[in-house]
C-alpha positions in Angstrom: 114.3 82.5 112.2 112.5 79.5 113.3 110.9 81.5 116.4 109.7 83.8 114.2 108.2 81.3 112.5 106.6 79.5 115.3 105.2 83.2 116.9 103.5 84.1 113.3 101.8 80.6 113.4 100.7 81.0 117.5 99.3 84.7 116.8 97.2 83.2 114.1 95.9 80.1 115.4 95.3 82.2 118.5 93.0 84.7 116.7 91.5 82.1 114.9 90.1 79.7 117.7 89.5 82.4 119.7 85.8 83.2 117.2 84.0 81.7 119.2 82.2 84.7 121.3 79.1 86.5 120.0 80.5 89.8 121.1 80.2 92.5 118.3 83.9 93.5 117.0 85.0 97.0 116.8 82.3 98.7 119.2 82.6 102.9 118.9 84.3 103.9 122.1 87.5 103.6 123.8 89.4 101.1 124.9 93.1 100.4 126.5 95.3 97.4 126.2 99.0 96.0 126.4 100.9 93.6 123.9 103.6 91.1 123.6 106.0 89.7 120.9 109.0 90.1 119.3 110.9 92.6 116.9 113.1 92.0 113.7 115.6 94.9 113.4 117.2 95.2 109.3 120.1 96.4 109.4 121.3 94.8 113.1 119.9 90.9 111.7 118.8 90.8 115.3 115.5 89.6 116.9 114.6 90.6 120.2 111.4 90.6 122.4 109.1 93.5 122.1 106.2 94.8 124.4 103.7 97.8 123.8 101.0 99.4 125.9 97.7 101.9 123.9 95.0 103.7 123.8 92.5 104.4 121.6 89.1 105.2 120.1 86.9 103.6 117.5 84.9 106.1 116.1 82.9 104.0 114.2 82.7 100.5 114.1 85.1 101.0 111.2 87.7 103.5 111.7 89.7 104.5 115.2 92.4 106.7 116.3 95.4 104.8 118.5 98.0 106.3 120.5 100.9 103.6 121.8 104.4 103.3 123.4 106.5 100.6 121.9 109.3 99.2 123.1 111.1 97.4 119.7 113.4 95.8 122.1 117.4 96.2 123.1 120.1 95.0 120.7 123.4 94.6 120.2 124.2 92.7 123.4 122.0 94.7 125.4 123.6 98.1 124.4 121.5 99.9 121.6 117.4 100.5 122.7 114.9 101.3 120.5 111.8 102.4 121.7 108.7 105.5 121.0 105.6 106.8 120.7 102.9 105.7 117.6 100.2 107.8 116.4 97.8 106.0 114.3 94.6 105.8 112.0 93.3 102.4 112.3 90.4 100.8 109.8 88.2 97.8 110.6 86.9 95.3 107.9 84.3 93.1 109.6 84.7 89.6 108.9 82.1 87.7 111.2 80.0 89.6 113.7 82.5 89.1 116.6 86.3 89.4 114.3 88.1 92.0 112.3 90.5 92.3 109.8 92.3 95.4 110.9 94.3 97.6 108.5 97.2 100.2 110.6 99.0 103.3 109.4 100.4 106.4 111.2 103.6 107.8 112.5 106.5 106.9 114.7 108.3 108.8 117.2 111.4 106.8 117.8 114.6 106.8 119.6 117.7 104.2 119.6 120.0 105.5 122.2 123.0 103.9 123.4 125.3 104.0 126.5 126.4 107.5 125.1 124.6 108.8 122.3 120.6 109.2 121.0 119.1 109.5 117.9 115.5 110.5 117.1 113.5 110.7 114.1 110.1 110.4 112.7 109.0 107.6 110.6 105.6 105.9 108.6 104.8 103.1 110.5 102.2 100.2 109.4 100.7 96.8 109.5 97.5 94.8 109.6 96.0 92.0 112.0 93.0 90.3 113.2 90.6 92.0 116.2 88.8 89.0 118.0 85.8 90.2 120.5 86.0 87.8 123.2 83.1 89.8 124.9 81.9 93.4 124.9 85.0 94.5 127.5 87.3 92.2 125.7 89.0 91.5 122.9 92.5 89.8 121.6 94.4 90.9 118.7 97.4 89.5 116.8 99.3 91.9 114.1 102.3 92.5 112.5 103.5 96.0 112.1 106.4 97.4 110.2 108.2 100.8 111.9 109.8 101.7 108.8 113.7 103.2 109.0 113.9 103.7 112.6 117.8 104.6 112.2 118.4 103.7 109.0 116.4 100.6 108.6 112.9 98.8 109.3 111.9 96.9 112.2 108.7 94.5 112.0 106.8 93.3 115.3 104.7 90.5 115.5 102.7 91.1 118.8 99.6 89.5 120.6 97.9 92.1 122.8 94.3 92.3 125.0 92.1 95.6 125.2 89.9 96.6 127.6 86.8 98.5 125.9 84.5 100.9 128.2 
């Protein structure tokens, strides 16, 4: 619980001292990018690290459409992975001219698979975080996200990720 804890507070101070570009956030256009963190599975009790890579587009400089692979991590002793695809509507709320409060929501493809069995679904998935334009092919992110019931219960991410914007 404490390292939860101690990643919430590094994702935020990071965000936050990170304002000090004069980039515009949330550019129309695409962009591609990779995260780090670590996932909290319900019904398990476990935490684990987490990693995801995306894609998307900002239509405006308030809504975009992401597409991502997350990997929630592997529990249980190393025996039970959860893992899938994320479609998602993203909306921006300007809060300075170079950061973003970022609102998520969308769908998850999961699977947990095991040494002999898999189980797929497809589940809401949401969460929020703070877009930081370090310069206009640049920006740093920290969110939490919430993949609701992914086998029977809800996992939350707290990640840190970079994009690439063309």
């Amino acid at each position: 619980m404490q390292q939860k804890k101690y990643v919430k507070a590094i994702l935020i101070a990071t965000s936050l001292s990170l304002s000090i570009s004069i980039a515009q956030a949330a550019q129309p256009g695409p962009y591609v990018g990779a995260g780090i963190g670590q996932s909290d599975d319900e019904i398990l009790h476990e935490t684990e690290s987490a990693y995801k890579f995306f894609g998307g587009i900002n239509l405006t400089e308030h809504i975009g459409l992401e597409l991502s692979y997350v990997d929630l991590g592997t529990f249980a002793n190393g025996q039970l992975s959860q893992d899938g695809v994320a479609y998602e509507v993203i909306g921006y709320l300007p809060l300075d001219s170079n950061i973003d409060l970022f609102g998520r929501a969308g769908f998850y493809d999961w699977e947990v698979s095991d040494e002999f069995n898999s189980l797929t679904g497809t589940e809401p998935t949401f969460g929020f975080g703070l877009n930081v334009q370090m310069n206009p092919k640049l920006s740093v992110r920290g969110e939490y996200q919430i993949f609701t019931e992914v086998d029977g219960g809800d996992v939350e991410m707290y990640s840190a990720s970079l994009s690439l914007h063309f």
